[in-house]
C-alpha positions as CSV (number, residue, x, y, z in Angstrom):
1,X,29.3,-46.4,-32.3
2,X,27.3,-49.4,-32.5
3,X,24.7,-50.1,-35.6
4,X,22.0,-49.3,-33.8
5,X,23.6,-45.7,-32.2
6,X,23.5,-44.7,-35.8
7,X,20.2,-45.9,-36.5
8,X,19.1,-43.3,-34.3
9,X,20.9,-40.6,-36.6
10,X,18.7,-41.0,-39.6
11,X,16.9,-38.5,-40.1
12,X,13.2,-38.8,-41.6
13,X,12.4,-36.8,-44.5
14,X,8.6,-36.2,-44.2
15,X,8.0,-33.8,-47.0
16,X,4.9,-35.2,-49.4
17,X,6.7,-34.0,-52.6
18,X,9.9,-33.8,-54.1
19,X,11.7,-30.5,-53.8
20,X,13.8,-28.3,-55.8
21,X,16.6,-26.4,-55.2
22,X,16.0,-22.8,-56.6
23,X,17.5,-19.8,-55.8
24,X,14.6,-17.6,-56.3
25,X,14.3,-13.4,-54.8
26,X,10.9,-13.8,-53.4
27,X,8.8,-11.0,-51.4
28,X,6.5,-11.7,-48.1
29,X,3.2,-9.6,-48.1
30,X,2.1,-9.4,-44.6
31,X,-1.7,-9.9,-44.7
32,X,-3.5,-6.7,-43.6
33,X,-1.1,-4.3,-43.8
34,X,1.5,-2.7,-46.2
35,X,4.4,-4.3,-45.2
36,X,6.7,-6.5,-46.9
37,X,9.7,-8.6,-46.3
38,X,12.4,-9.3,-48.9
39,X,13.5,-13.2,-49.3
40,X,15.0,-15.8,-50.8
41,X,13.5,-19.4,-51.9
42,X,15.9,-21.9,-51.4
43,X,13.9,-24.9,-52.8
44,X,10.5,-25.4,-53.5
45,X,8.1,-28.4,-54.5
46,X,4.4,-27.8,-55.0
47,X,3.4,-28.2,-51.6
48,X,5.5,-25.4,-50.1
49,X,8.8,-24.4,-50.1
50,X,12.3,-23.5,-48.0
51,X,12.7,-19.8,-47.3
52,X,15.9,-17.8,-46.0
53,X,14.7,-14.4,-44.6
54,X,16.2,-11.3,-44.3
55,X,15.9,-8.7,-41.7
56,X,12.7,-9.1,-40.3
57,X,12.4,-10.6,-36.8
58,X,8.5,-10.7,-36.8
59,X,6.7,-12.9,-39.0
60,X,3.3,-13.7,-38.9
61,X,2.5,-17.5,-39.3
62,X,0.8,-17.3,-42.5
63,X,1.8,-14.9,-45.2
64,X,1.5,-14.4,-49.1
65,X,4.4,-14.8,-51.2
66,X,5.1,-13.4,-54.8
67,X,7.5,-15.3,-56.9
68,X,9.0,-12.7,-59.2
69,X,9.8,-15.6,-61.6
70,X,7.2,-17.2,-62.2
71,X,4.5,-14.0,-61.2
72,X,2.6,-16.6,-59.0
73,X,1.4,-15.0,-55.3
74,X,1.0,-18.1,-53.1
75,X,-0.8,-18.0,-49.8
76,X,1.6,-19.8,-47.2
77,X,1.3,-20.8,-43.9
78,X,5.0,-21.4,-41.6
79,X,5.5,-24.9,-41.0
80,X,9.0,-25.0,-39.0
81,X,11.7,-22.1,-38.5
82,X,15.9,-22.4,-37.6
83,X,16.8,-18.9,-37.5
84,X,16.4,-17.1,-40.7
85,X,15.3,-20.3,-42.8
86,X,11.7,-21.2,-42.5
87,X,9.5,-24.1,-44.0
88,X,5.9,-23.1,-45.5
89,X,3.3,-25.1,-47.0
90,X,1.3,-23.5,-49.6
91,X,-2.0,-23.0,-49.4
92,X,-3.7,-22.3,-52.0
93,X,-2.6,-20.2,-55.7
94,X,-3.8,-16.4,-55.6
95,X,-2.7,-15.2,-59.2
């Protein structure tokens, strides 16, 4: 492979802050409606953070999300998915 076939393998980290790497239980609140999804936060930064799903298929685009351990609800908005990981950017704090 020549120098600049491997050039062409880096890949860009874009993210505007550092992140993390947690292993947080987390729970989606669908807005409008009583349902929830159980999750897990993978890493985190103050900008957003890397989620791993459960069983839920569906998922709206923007979502709250309660973080158990620090008692924070943070409004997020889905930035990128590959299968059950996703990518949000938080919005704004709630509590």
């Amino acid at each position: 492979m020549t120098a600049t076939q491997q050039e062409a393998f880096v890949i860009v980290d874009r993210r505007a802050a550092d992140r993390t790497d947690v292993d947080w239980d987390a729970l989606g609140i669908f807005p409008g409606t009583d349902s929830t999804m159980q999750c897990n936060v993978v890493d985190v930064s103050e900008k957003g953070a890397k989620l791993t799903l459960g069983d839920v298929d569906i998922l709206p685009s923007c979502f709250r999300l309660f973080l158990p351990v620090s008692k924070a609800i943070r409004e997020c908005e889905e930035v990128w998915r590959n299968g059950r990981e996703i990518g949000v950017v938080f919005r704004n704090n709630i509590a």
